[in-house]
DOROLO-508393 format. One line per field, with one value per residue (C-alpha): z, y, x; residue in one letter; residue number from 1. Coordinates in steps of 0.001 Angstrom, whole numbers, padded with zeros to 6 digits. Layout:
<nodes>
Z	c(Z / ...)
Y	c(Y / ...)
X	c(X / ...)
residu	c(A / ...)
num	c(NUM / ...)
</nodes>
This chain:
<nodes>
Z	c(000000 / 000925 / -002699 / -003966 / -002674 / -003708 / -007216 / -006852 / -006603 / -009500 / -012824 / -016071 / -019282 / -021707 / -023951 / -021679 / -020619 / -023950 / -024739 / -021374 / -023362 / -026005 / -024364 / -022232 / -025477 / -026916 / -024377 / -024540 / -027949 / -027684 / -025650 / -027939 / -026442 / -028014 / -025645 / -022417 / -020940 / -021031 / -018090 / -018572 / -022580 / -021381 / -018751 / -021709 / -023800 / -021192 / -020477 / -024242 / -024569 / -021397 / -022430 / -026143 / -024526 / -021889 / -025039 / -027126 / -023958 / -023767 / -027361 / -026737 / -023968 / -026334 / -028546 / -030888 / -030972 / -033646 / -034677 / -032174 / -033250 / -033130 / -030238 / -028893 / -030493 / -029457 / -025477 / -024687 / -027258 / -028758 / -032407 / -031972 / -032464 / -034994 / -033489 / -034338 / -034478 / -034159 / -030707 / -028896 / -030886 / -028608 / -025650 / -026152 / -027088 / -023827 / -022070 / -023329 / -022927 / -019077 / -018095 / -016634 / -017638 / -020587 / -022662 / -023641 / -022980 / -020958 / -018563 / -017785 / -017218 / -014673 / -012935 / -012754 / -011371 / -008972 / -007460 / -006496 / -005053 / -001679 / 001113 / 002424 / 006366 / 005213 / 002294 / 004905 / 005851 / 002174 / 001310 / 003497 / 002844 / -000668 / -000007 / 002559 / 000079 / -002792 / -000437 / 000386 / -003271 / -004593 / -001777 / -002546 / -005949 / -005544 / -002803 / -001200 / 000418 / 003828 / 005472 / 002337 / 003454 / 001547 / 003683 / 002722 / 003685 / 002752 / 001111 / -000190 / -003828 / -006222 / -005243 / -005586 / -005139 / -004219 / -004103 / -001293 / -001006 / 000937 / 000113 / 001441 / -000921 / -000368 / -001342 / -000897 / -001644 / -003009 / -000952 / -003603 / -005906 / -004437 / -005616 / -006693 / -005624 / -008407 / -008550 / -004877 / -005873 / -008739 / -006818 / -004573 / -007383 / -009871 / -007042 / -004300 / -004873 / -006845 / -009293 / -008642 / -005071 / -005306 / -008628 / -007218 / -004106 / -005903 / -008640 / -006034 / -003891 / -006924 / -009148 / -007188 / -003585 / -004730 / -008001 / -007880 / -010982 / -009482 / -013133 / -011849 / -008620 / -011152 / -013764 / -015674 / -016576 / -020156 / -020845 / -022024 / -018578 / -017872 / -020613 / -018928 / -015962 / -016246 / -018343 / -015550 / -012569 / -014745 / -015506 / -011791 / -011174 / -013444 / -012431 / -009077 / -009320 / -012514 / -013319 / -011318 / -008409 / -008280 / -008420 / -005383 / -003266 / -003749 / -003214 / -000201 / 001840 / -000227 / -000838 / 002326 / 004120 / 001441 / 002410 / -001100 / -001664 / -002813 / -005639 / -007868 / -007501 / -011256 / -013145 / -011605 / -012600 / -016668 / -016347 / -014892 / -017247 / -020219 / -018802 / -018178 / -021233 / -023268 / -020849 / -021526 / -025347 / -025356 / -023712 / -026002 / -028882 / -027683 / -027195 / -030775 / -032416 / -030757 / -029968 / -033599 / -034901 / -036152 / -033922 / -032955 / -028797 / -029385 / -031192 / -028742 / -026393 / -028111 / -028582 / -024911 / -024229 / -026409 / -026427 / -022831 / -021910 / -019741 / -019200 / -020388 / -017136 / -016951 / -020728 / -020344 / -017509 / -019048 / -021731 / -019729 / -018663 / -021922 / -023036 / -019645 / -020289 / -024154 / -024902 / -021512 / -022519 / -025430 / -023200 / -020635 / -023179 / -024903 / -022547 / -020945 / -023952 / -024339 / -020757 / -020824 / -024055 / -022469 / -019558 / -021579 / -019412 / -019163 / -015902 / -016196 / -016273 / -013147 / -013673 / -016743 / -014714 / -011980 / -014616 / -015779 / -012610 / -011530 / -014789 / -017278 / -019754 / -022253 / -024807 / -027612 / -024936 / -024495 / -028083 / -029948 / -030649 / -027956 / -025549 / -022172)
Y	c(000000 / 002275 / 001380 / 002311 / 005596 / 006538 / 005692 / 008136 / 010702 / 010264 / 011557 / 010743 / 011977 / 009450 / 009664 / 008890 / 005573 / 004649 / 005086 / 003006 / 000112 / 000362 / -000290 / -003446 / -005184 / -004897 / -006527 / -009174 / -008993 / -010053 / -013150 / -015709 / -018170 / -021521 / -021156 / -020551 / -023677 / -023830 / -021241 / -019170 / -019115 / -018277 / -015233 / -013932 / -013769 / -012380 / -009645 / -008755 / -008615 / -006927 / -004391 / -003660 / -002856 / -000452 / 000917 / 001478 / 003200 / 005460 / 006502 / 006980 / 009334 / 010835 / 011705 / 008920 / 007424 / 004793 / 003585 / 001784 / -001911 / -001280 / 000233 / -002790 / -005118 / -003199 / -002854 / -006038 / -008513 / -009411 / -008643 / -006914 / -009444 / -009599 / -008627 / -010775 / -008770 / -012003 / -013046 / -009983 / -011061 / -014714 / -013350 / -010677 / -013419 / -015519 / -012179 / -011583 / -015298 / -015452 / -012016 / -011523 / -008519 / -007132 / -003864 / -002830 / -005290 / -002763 / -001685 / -004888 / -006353 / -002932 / -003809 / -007464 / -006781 / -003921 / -007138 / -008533 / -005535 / -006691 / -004647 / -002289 / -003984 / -007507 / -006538 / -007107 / -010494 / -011767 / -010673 / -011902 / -015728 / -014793 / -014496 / -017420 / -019820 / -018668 / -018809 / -022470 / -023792 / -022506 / -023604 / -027043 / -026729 / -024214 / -024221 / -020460 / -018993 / -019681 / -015959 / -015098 / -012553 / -010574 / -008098 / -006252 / -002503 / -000788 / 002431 / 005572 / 006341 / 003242 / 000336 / -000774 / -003783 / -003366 / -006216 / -004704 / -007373 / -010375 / -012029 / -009504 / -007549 / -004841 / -004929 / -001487 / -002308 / 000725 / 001930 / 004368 / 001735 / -000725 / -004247 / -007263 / -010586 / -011763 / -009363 / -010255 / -013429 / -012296 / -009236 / -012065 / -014345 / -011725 / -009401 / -012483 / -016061 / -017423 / -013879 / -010861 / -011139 / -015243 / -014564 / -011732 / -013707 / -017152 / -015447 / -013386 / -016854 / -018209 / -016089 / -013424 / -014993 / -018744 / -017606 / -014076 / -012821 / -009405 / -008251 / -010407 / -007777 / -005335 / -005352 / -002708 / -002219 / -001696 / -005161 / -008114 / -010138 / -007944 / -009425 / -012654 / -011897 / -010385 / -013042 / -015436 / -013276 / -013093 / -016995 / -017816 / -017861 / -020790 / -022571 / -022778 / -022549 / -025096 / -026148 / -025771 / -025254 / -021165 / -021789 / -024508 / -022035 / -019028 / -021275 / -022701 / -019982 / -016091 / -016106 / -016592 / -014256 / -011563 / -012184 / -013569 / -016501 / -019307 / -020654 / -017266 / -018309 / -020655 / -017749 / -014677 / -016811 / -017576 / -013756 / -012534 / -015050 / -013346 / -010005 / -010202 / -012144 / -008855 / -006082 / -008161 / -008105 / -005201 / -003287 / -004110 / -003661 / 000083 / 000890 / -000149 / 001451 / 004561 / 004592 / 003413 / 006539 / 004015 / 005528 / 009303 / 009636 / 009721 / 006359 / 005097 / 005516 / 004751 / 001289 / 000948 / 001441 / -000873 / -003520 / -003915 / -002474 / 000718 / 003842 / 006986 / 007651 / 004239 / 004517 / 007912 / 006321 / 002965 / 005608 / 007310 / 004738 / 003371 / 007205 / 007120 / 002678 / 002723 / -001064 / -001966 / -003638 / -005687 / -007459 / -008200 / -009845 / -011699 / -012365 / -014193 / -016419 / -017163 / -018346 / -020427 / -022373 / -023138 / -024354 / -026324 / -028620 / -031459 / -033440 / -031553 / -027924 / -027286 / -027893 / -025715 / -022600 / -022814 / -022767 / -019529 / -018374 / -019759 / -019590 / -015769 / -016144 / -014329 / -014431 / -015688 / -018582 / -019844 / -020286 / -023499 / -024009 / -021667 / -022576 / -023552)
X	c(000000 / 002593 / 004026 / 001565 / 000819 / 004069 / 003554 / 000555 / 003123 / 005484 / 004647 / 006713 / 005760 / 004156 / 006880 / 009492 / 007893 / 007494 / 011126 / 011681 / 009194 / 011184 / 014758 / 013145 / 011727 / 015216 / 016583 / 014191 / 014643 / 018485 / 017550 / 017488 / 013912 / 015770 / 018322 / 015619 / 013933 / 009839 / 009553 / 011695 / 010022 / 006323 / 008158 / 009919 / 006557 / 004568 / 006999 / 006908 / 003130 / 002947 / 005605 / 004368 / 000983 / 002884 / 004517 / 001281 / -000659 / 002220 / 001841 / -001338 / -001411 / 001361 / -001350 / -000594 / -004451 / -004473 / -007738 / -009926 / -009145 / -005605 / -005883 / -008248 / -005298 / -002163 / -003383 / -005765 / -004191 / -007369 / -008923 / -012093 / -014628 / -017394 / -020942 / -023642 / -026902 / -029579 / -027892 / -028931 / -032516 / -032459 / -032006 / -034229 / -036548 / -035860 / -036960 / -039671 / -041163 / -040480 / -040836 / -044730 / -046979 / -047663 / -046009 / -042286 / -039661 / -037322 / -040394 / -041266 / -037252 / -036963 / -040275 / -039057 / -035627 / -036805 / -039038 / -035755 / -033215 / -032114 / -033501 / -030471 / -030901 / -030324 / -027621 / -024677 / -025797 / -026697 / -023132 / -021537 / -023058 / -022372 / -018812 / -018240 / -019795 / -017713 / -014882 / -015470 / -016335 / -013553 / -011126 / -012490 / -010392 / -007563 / -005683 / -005912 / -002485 / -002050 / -003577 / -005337 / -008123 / -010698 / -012172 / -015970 / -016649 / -019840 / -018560 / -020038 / -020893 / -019992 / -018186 / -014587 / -011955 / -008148 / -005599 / -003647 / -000661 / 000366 / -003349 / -004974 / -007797 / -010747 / -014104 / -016007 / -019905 / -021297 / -024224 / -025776 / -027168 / -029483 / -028090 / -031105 / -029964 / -027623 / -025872 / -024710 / -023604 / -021871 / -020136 / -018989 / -017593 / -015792 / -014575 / -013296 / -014198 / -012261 / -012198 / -009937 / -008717 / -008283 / -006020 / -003822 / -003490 / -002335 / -000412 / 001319 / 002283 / 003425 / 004684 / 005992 / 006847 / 007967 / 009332 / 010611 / 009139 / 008142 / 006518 / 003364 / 003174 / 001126 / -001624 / -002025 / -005619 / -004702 / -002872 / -003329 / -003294 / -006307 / -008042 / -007218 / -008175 / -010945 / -012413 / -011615 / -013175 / -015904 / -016686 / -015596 / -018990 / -019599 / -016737 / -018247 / -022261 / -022395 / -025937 / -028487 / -025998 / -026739 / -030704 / -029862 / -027596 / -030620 / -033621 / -031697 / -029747 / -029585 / -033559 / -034710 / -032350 / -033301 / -036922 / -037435 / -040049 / -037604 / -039988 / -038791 / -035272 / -035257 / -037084 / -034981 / -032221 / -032877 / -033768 / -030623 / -028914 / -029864 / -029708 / -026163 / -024931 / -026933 / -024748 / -021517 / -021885 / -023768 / -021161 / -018616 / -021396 / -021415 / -017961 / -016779 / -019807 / -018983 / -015485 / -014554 / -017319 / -019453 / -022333 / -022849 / -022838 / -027182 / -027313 / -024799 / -027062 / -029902 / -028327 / -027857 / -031404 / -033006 / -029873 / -029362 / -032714 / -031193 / -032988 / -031994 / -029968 / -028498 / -027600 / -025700 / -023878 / -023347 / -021334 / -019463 / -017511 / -017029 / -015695 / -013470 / -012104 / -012232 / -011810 / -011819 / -015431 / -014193 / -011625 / -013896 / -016205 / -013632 / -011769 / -015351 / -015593 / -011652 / -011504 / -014754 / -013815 / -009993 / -011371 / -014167 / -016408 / -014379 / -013041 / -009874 / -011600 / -010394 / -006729 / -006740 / -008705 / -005798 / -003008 / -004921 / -003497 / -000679 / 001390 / 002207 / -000299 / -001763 / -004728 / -003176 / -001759 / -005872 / -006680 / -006325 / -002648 / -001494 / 000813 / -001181)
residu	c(X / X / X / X / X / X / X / X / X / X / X / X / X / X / X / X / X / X / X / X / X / X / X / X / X / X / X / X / X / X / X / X / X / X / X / X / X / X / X / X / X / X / X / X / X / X / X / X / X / X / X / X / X / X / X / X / X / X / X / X / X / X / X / X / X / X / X / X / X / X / X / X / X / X / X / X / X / X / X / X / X / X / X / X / X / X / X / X / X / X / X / X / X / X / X / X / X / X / X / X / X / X / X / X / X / X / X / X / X / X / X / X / X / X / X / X / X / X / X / X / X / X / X / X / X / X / X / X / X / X / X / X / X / X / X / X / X / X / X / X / X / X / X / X / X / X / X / X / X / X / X / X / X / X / X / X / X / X / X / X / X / X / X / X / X / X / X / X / X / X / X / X / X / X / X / X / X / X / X / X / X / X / X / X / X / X / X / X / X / X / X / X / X / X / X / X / X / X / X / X / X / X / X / X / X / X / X / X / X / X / X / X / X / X / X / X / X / X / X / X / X / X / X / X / X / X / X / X / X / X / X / X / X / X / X / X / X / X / X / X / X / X / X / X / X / X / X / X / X / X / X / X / X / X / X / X / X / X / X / X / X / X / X / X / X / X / X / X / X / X / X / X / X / X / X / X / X / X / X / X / X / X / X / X / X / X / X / X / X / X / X / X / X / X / X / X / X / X / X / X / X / X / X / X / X / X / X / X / X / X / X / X / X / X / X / X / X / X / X / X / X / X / X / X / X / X / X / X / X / X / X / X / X / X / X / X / X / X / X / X / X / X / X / X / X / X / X / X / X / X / X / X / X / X / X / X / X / X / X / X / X / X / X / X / X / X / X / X / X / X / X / X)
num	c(1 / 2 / 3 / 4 / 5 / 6 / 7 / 8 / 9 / 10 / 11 / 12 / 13 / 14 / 15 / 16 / 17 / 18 / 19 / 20 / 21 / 22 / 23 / 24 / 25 / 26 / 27 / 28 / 29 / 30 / 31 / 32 / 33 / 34 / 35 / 36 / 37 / 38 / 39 / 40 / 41 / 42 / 43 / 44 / 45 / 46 / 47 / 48 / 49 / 50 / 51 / 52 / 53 / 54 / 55 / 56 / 57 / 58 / 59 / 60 / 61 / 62 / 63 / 64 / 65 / 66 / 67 / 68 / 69 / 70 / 71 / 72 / 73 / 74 / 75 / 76 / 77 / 78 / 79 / 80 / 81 / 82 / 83 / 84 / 85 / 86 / 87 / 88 / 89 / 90 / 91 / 92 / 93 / 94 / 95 / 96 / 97 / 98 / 99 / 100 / 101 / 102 / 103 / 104 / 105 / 106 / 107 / 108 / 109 / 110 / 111 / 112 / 113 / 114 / 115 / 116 / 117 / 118 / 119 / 120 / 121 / 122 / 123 / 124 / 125 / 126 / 127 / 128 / 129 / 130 / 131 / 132 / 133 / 134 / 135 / 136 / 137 / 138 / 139 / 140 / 141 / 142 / 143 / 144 / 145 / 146 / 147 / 148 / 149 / 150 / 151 / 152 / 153 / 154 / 155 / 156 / 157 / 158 / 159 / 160 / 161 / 162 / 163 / 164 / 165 / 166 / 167 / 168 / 169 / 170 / 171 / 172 / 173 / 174 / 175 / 176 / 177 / 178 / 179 / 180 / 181 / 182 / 183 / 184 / 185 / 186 / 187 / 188 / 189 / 190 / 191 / 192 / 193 / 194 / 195 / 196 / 197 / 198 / 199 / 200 / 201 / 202 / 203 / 204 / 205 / 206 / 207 / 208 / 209 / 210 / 211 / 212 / 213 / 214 / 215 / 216 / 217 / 218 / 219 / 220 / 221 / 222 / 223 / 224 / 225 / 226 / 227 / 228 / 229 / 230 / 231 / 232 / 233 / 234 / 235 / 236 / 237 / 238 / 239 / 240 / 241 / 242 / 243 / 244 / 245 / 246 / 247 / 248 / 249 / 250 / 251 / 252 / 253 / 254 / 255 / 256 / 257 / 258 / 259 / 260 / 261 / 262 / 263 / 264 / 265 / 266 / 267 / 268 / 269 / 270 / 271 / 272 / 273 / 274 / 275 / 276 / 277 / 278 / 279 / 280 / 281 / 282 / 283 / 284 / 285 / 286 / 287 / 288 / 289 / 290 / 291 / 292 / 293 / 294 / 295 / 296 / 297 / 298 / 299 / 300 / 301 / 302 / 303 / 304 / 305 / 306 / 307 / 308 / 309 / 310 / 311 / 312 / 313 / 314 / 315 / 316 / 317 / 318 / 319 / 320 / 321 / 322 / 323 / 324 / 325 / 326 / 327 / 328 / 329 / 330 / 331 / 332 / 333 / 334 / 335 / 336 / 337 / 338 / 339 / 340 / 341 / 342 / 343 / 344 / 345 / 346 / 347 / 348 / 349 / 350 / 351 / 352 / 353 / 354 / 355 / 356 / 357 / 358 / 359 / 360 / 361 / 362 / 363 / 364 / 365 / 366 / 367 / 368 / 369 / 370 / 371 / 372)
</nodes>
């Protein structure tokens, strides 16, 4: 923490760092990888892709701003992918036949979802369940650092997470926006169990502390680890609610200490489902469109509100933060989908998720011929 208070304080100018990029990758450049063992291979990739993204965010900030799929390419290592306008059509269409009432789609999702927003006394307690179940699922396939702790605060305005060292994270729970029950669950997964804090804290143990490769102390939000990472916080929750596990868990222990009646718990969940699978691509839907001046900022938004079903408020928030993170979106999505189809669904999915954390890989390492 101290370290990184510090870091607060120093300010180089973007074009300095990116002559600083440029010296490291010729240095890794002059290592010759046939002459490295299979370790000491994947380090010197990772530190390249790592450091070529360092070096294109510095151009960047340099005023260099090359078009948004390079940009996309050059940061998160991923090619923007294709959008395919008939899925958003399917899941609009699951919507629609399990949402009750009659009139617009959106109005009736809100209504729906509203039924279901944790009331603020019992949020605390419904958290922290959320949390100590995660916790124990996914200690029942990784094993967690001896002291690993993720502590939960309930903070002002929105919510935050902060890997602050030696296993240790922080989870602020934003107070200002009331949170329905899924979302609880999936706070829990992405932000602790087994999502950001569990792989800081295992890829600090064994990366960092039993291997000495100090380059895995930071992730820099524009990277292509992120995109790895990310996509892995995100599916956590599959890895450890598969099936009907998640309806199980609410019907059994979140619903009734919401006050919920436990027979909603199968619909809310094919609705949240959907819901979220339409923000993920939706998201990155937007930010391309817009970002790549495919879309003015009104049909932006206009593509937020009837994609993902958003108000006007939501939808001029929902853009903000996509003007603010640029491609951030597009590597959470893909990221999603390259981490889910690595770890597949076979008896070994398990050994392949932990290897996600435990060894320096990137995206291109999780697609068919890659490395891992």
């Amino acid at each position: 923490e101290a370290v990184r208070e510090e870091a607060l304080t120093v300010s180089v100018p973007p074009d300095r760092v990116a002559g600083y990029a440029a010296d490291l990758l010729a240095t890794l450049d002059r290592i010759e990888p046939g002459h490295l063992d299979d370790p000491w291979r994947r380090r010197r990739a990772y530190l390249q892709g790592m450091i070529r993204a360092l070096e294109s965010r510095a151009a960047i900030l340099a005023g260099k701003r090359p078009g948004f799929d390079a940009e996309v390419r050059s940061l998160f290592g991923i090619a923007v992918p294709e959008d395919d306008p008939d899925y958003y059509g399917g899941l609009h269409a699951t919507l629609d036949s399990h949402l009750p009432g009659t009139g617009d789609l959106a109005s009736r999702y809100r209504g729906f979802m509203e039924s279901f927003l944790v009331p603020a006394d019992r949020l605390e307690t419904v958290f922290a369940e959320a949390v100590a179940e995660s916790r124990r699922r996914t200690a029942e396939h990784l094993p967690l650092p001896a002291g690993e702790r993720l502590e939960v605060a309930a903070v002002s305005g929105e919510g935050c997470s902060r890997y602050q060292g030696g296993g240790r994270s922080l989870v602020g729970v934003g107070t200002t926006t009331p949170f329905t029950i899924d979302r609880v669950l999936a706070h829990a997964c992405r932000h602790g169990y087994p999502g950001r804090h569990t792989i800081r804290a295992i890829r600090e143990a064994a990366l960092v502390r039993a291997r000495g490769w100090i380059e895995h102390s930071v992730i820099p939000l524009a990277s292509p680890f992120t995109t790895v990472a990310e996509g892995a916080a995100l599916y956590g929750e599959e890895m450890i609610f598969p099936d009907r596990e998640r309806i199980r868990f609410y019907e059994e222990v979140l619903f009734p200490l919401a006050g919920f009646d436990p027979a909603d718990a199968g619909l809310l969940d094919t609705v949240a489902g959907a819901a979220a699978a339409l923000e993920l691509a939706g998201n990155a839907r937007a930010a391309r469109g817009y970002l790549a001046s495919l879309l003015s900022r009104e049909e932006a938004c206009r593509l937020l509100q009837d994609v993902l079903l958003l108000d006007r408020e939501g939808a001029e928030a929902r853009l903000r933060f996509i003007e603010e993170f640029r491609g951030y979106p597009v590597a959470i999505f893909w990221g999603c989908r390259l981490v889910r189809d690595y770890v597949g669904s076979g008896a070994d999915r398990w050994e392949r998720f932990a290897r996600i954390l435990t060894d320096p890989v990137l995206p291109g390492d999780l697609t068919p011929g890659g490395t891992s």
